[in-house]
VEXNULUM-643876 format. One line per 3 residues: number of its first residue (from 1); their letters; for each residue x, z, y of N, C-alpha, C. Coordinates in steps of 0.001 Angstrom, whole numbers, always signed. Example, Ala and Ser with C-alpha at 12.3 -4.5 7.8 and 13.67 -1.06 7.14 Angstrom:
REM residues 2
1) as) +13190/+7800/-5690/+12300/+7800/-4500/+13200/+7800/-3300 ~ +12850/+7080/-2250/+13670/+7140/-1060/+12900/+7870/+30
***
This chain:
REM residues 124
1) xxx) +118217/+132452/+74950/+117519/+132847/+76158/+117920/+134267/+76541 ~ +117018/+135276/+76164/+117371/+136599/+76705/+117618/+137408/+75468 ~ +118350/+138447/+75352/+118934/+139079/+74084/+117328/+140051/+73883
4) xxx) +117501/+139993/+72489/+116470/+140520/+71867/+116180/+142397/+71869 ~ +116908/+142556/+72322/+117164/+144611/+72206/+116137/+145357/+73002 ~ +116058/+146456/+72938/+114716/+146939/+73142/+114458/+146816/+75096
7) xxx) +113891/+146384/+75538/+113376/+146630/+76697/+112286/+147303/+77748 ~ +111905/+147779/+76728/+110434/+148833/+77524/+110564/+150265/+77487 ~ +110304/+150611/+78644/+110093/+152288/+78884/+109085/+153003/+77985
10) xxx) +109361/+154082/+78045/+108233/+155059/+76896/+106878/+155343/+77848 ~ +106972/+155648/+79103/+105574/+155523/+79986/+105529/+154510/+81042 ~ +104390/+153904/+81013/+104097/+153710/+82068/+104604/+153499/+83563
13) xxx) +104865/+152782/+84542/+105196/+153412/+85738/+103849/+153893/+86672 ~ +104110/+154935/+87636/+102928/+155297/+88196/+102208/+154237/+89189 ~ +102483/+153455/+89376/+102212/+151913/+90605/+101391/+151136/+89216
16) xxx) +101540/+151358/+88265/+100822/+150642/+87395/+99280/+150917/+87242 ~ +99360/+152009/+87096/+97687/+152133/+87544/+96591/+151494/+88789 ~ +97179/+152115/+89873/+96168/+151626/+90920/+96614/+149892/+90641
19) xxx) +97544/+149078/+90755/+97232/+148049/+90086/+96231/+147602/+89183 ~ +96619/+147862/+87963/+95032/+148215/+86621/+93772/+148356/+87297 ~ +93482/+149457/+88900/+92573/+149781/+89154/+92359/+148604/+90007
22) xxx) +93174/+147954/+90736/+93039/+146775/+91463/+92135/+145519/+90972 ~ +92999/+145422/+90359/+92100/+143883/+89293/+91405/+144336/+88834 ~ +91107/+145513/+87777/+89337/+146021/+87424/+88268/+145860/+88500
25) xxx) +88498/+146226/+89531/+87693/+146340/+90695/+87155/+144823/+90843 ~ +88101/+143966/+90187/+87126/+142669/+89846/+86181/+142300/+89078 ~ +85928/+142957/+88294/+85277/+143106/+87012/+84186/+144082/+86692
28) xxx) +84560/+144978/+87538/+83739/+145912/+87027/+83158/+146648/+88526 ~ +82475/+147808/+88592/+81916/+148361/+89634/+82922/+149782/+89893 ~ +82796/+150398/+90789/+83663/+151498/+91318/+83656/+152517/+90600
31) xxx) +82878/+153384/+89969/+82767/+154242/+89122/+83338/+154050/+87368 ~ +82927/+152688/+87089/+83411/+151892/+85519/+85362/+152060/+85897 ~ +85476/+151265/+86897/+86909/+151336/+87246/+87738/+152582/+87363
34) xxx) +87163/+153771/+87982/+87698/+154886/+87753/+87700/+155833/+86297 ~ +86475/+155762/+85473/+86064/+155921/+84196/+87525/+155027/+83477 ~ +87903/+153804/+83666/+88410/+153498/+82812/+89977/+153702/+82860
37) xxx) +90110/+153824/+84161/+92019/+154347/+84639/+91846/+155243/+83980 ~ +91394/+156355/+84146/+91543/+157741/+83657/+91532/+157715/+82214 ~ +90451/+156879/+81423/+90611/+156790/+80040/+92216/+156244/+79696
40) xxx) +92702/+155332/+80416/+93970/+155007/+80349/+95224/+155762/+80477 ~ +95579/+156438/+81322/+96035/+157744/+81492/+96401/+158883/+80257 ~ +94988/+158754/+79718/+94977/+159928/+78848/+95310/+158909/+77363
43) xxx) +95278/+157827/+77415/+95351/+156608/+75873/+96893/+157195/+75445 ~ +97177/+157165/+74152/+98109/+157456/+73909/+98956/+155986/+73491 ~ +99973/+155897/+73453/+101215/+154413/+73471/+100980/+154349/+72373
46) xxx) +100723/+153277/+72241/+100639/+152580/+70659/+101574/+150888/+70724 ~ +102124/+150260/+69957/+102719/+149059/+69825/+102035/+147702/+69246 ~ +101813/+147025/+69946/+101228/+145282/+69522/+102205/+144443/+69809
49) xxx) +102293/+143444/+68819/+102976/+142340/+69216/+102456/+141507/+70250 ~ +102998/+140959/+70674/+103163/+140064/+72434/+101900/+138905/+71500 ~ +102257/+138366/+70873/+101434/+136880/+70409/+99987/+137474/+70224
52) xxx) +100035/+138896/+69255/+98610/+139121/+69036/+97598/+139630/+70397 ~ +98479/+140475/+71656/+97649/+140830/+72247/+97408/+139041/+73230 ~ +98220/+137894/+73535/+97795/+136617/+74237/+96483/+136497/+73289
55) xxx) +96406/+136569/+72006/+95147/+135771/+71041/+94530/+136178/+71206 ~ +94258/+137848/+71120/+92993/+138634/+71759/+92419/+138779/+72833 ~ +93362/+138410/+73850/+93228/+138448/+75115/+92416/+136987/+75771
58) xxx) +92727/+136294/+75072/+92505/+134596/+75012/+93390/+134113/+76478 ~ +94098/+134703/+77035/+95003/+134237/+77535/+96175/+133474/+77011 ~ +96577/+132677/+78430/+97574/+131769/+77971/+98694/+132155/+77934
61) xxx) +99667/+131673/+77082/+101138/+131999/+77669/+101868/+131181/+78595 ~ +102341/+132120/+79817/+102500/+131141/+80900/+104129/+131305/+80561 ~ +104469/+129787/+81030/+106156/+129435/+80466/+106855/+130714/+81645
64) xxx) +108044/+130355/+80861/+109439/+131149/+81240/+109866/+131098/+82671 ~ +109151/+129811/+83033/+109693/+129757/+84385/+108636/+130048/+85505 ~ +107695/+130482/+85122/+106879/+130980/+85994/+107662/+132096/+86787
67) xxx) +107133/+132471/+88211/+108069/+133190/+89106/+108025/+134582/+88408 ~ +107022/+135616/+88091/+106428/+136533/+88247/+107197/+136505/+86695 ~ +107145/+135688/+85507/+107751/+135978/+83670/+109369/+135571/+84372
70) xxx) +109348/+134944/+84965/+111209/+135234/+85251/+111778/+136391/+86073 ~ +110755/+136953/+86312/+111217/+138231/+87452/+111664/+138935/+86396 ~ +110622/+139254/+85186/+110680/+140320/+84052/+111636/+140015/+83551
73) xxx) +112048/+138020/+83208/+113192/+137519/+82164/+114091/+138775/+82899 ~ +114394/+138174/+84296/+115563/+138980/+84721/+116246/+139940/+85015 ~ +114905/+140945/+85152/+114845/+142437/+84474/+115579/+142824/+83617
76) xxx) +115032/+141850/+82157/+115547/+142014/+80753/+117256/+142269/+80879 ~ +117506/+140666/+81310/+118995/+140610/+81153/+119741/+141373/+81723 ~ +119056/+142103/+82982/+119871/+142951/+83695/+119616/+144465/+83227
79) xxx) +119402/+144541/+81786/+119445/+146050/+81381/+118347/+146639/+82200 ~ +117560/+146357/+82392/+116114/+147312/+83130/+115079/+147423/+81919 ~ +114494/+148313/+82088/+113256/+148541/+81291/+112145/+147844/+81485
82) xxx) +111195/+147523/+81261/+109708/+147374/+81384/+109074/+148176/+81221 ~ +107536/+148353/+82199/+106750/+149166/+81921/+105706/+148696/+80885 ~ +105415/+149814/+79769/+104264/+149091/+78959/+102918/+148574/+79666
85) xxx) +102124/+148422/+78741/+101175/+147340/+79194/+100015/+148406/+79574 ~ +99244/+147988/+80330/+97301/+148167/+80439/+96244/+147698/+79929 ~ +96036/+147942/+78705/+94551/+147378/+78037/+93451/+147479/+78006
88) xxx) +92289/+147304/+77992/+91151/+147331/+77822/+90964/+146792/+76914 ~ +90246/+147464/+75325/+89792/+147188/+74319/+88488/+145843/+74554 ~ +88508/+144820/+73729/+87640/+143838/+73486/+86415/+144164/+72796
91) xxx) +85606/+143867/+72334/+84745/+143341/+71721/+84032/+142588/+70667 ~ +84480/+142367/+69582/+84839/+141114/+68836/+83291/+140767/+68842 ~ +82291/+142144/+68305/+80494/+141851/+68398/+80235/+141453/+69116
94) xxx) +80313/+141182/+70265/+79758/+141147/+71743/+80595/+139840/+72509 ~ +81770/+139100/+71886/+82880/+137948/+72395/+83714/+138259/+73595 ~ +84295/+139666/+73355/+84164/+140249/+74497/+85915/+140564/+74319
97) xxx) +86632/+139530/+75163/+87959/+139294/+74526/+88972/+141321/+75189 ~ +90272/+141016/+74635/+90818/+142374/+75523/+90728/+142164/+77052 ~ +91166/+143380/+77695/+91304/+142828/+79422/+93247/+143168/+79578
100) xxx) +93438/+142472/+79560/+95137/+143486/+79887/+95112/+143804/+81364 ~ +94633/+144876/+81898/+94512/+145523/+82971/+95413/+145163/+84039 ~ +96899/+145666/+83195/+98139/+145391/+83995/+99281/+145239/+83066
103) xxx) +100477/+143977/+83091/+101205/+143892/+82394/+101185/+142625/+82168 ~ +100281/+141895/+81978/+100189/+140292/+81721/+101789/+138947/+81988 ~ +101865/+139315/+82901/+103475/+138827/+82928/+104482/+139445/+82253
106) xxx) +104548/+140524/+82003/+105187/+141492/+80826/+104930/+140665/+79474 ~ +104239/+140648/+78982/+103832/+140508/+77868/+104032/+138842/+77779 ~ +104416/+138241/+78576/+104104/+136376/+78270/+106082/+136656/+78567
109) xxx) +106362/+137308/+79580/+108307/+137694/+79660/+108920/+138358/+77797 ~ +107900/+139260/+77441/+108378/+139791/+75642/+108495/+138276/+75281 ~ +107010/+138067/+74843/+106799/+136803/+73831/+107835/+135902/+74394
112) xxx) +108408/+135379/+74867/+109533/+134199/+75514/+110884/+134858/+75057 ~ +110900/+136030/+74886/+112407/+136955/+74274/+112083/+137227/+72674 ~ +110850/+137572/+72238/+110400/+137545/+70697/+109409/+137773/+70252
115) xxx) +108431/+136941/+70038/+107048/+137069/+69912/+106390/+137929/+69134 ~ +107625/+138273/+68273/+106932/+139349/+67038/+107307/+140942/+67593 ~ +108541/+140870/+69007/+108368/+142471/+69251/+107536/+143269/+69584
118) xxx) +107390/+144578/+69181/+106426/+145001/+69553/+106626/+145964/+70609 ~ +105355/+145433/+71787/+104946/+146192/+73298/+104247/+147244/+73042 ~ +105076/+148636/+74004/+104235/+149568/+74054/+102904/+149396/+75164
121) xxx) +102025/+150057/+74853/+100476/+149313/+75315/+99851/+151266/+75358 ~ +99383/+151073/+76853/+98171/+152101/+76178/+96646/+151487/+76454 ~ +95821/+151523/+75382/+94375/+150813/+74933/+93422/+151981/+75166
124) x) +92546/+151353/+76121/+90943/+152470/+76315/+89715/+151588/+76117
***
């Protein structure tokens, strides 16, 4: 499929946020949503494998040929980076799975190239 070599940027891109802030704004109320970009912002990059954050996430992995995981496939092959991911920490007391803010097609595009690499992620 797609060669296994490293593909993700060390930050973030800046369009990634107000995204993150986009879809929170589903979830949460206007003030929680800004509270939590900013906690994001300041999260420092840490690495998860692609399989563990789908399990935590209880999301699915959507196949390869989805439009949006082949955009990323094709990213890959064409020597581009990825931006790491957007998390929101879960819950395990509470059943309160992760939120991946922003990145979700990222992360289902890794796992389809190697499920065990590990994504840079920043977690709030």
């Amino acid at each position: 499929m797609t060669a296994t070599k490293e593909h993700w940027k060390s930050e973030p891109d800046d369009h990634d946020y107000p995204a993150a802030a986009d879809y929170l704004s589903l979830l949460m109320d206007k003030g929680e949503v800004t509270n939590a970009v900013a906690a994001l912002r300041k999260a420092t990059l840490t690495h998860r494998k692609a399989k563990d954050l789908l399990r935590a996430s209880r999301l699915d992995l959507l196949p390869a040929d989805n439009v949006h995981v082949k955009k990323d496939l094709t990213k890959v092959d064409g020597g581009h980076l990825l931006s790491p991911v957007l998390l929101l920490r879960g819950r395990l007391d509470a059943d309160v799975p992760l939120t991946v803010a922003d990145g979700y097609h990222r992360i289902c595009a890794s796992y389809h190239i190697d499920e065990d690499a590990d994504i840079p992620c920043r977690i709030a």
